[in-house]
BALUMDREN-408368 format. One record per residue (C-alpha): x, y, z; residue in one letter; residue number from 0. Coordinates in pm, 1 decimal, decimal comma. Layout:
// BALUMDREN-408368
R      east     north        up  residuo  num
R         X         Y         Z        A  NUM
...
// end
This chain:
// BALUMDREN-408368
R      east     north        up  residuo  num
R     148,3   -1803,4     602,8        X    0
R    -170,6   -1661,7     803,9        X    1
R    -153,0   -1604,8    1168,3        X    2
R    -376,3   -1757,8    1383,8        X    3
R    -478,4   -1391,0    1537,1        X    4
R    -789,6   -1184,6    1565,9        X    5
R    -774,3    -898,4    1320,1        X    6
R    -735,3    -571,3    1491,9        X    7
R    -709,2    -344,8    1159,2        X    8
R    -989,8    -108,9    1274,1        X    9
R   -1034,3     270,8    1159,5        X   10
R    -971,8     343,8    1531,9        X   11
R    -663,5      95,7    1621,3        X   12
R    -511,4     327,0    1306,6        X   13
R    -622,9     601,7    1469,6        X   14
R    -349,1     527,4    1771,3        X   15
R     -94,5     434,1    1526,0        X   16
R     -96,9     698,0    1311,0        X   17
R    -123,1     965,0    1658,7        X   18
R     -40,0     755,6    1952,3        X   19
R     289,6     644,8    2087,7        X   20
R     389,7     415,6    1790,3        X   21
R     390,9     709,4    1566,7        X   22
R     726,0     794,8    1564,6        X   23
R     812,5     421,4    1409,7        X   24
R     629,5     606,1    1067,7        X   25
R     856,4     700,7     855,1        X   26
R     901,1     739,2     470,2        X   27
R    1210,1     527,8     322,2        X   28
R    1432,5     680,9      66,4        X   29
R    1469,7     374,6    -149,3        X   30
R    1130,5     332,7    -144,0        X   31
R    1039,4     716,0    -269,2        X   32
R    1303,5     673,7    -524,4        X   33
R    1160,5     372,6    -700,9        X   34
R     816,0     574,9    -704,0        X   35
R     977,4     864,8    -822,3        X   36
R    1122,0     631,3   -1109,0        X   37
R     801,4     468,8   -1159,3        X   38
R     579,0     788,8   -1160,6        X   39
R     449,0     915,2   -1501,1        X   40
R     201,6    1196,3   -1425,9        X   41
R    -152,2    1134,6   -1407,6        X   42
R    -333,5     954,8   -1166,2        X   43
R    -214,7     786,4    -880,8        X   44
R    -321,4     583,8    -579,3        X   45
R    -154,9     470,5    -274,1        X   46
R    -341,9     235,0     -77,1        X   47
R    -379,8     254,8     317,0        X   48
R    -225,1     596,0     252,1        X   49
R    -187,4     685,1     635,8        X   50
R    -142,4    1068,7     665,9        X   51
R      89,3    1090,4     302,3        X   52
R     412,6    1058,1     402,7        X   53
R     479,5     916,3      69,6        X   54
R     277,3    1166,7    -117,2        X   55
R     586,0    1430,8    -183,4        X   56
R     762,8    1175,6    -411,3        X   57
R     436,6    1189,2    -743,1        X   58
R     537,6    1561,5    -859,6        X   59
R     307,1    1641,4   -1060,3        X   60
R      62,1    1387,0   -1052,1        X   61
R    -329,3    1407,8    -934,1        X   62
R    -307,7    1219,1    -606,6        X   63
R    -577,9     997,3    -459,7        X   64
R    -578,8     781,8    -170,4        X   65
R    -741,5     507,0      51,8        X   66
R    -735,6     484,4     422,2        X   67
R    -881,8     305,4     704,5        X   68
R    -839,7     569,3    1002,2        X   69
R   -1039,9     866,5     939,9        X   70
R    -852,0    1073,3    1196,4        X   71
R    -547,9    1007,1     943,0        X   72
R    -797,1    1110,5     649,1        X   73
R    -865,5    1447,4     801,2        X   74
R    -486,3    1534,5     848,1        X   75
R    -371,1    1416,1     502,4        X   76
R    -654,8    1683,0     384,1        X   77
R    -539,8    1935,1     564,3        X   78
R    -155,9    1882,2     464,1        X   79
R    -274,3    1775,7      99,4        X   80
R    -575,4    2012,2      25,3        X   81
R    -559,6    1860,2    -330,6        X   82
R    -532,8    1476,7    -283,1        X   83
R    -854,3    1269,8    -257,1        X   84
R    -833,9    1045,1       4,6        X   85
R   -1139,2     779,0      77,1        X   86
R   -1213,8     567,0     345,5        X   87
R   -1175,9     163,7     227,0        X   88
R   -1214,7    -142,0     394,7        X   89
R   -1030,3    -419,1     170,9        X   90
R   -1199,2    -666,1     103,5        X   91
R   -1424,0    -399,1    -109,1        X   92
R   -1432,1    -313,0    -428,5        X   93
R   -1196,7     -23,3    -458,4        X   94
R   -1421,6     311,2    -531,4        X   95
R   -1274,0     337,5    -891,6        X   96
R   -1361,1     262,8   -1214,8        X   97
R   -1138,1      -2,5   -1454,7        X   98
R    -812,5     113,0   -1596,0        X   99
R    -844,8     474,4   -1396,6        X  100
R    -475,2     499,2   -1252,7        X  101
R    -117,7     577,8   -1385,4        X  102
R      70,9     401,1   -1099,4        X  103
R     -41,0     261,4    -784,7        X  104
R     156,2     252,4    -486,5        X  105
R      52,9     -37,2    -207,4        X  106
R     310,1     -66,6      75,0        X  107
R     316,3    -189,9     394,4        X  108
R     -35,7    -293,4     333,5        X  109
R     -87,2    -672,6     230,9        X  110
R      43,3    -851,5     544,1        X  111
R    -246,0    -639,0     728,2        X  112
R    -484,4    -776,5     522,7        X  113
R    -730,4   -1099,1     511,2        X  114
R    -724,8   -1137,9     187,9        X  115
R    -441,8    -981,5     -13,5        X  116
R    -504,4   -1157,3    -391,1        X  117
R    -848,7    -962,4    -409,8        X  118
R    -656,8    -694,7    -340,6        X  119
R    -397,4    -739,8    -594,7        X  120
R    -665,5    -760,6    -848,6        X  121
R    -843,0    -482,1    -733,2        X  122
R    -538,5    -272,6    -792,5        X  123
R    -498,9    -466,5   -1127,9        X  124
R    -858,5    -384,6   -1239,3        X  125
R    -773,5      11,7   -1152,0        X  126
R    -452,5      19,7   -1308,6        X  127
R    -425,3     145,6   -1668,2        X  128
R    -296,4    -121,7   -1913,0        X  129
R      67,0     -80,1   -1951,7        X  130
R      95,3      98,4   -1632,3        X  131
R     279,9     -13,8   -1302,5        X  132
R     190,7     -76,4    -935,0        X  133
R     436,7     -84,9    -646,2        X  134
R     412,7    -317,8    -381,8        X  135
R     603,5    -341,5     -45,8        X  136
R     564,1    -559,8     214,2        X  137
R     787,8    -712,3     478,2        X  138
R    1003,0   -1041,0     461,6        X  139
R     922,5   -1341,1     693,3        X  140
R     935,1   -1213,8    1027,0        X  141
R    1092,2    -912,7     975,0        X  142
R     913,2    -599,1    1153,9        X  143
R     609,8    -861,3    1302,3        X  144
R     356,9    -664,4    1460,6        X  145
R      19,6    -686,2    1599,7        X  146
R    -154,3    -585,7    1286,7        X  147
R       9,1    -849,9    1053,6        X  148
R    -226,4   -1126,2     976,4        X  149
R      25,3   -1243,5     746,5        X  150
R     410,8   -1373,5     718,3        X  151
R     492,8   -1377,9     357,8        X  152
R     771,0   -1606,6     198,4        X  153
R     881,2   -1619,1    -144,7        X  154
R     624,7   -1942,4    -201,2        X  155
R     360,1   -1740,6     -45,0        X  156
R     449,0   -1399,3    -222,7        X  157
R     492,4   -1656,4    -592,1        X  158
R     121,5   -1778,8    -506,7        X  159
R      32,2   -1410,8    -448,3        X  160
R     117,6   -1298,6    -731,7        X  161
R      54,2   -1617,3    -967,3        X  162
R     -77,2   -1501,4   -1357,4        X  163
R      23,3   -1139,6   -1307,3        X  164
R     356,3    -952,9   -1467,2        X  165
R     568,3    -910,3   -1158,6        X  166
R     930,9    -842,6   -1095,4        X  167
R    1026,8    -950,0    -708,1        X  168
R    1326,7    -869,2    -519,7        X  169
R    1405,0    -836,4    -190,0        X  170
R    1545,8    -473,7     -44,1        X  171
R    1593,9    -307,2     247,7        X  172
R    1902,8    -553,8     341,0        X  173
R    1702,1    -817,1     211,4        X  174
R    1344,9    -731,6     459,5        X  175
R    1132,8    -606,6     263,3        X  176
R     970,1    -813,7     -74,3        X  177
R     921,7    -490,9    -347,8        X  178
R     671,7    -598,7    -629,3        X  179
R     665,9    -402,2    -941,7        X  180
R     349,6    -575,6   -1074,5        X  181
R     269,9    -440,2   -1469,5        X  182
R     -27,3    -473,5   -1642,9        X  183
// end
């Protein structure tokens, strides 16, 4: 279901999150770097709305690239990840990538921020090689609401999401998170 809120996913409300006070609440989960550590394969790989890489350290040995809204965040990924490639995108845009370009691709906590998360979902299909994997995460129902959630997704929503495209859902985190292993 959409919320009936104005969109406040700016580069600079990211700014504050990723820097400000809310900062601390940023934290990489373990079950979430082991499933990309299990789904990793080399090669390319993308996470979308990257933030400052605090998923980055589970793709050893893989080139990474990135996309990110706040460009304060892009500048300190850089700096802590000299080698990653990290862009600034506004979904809703084509991703900068050409077809079939990445190994795995790695969107989480992004969708419910979103106003339009199926164009997204194809975007990441259209830059996915064939036979390749994408992660998704994204929060259950009303589980972790916050101002920058234009969406609460349940499983009819996250069904119609994902409608036509090879997906395995399940719910983790004590059942709060929807994880989306989406193959092409």
């Amino acid at each position: 279901m959409k919320r009936d809120i104005i969109d406040v996913n700016t580069p600079e409300n990211y700014d504050e999150i990723y820097f400000g006070p809310r900062t601390a609440q940023l934290q990489s989960y373990p079950y979430i770097v082991d499933t990309l550590m299990r789904l990793s394969c080399g090669g390319k790989v993308l996470d979308i709305g990257c933030g400052v890489g605090r998923y980055f350290y589970a793709f050893d040995d893989c080139k990474i690239y990135g996309t990110e809204l706040s460009t304060k965040a892009i500048e300190d990924c850089g700096k802590t990840y000299p080698d990653a490639k990290i862009v600034q995108w506004f979904a809703g845009n084509p991703l900068p990538y050409k077809d079939n370009t990445f190994n795995l691709v790695w969107c989480g906590e992004f969708l419910e921020h979103i106003d339009n998360p199926r164009q997204t979902i194809e975007e990441v299909v259209r830059v996915l090689k064939p036979g390749k994997k994408a992660l998704f995460i994204t929060p259950v129902g009303e589980n972790s609401i916050c101002p920058e959630h234009l969406w609460i997704f349940n499983d009819e929503d996250i069904d119609e999401l994902f409608k036509g495209f090879n997906v395995m859902v399940s719910k983790v985190h004590e059942d709060t998170r929807y994880q989306i292993i989406l193959t092409k």
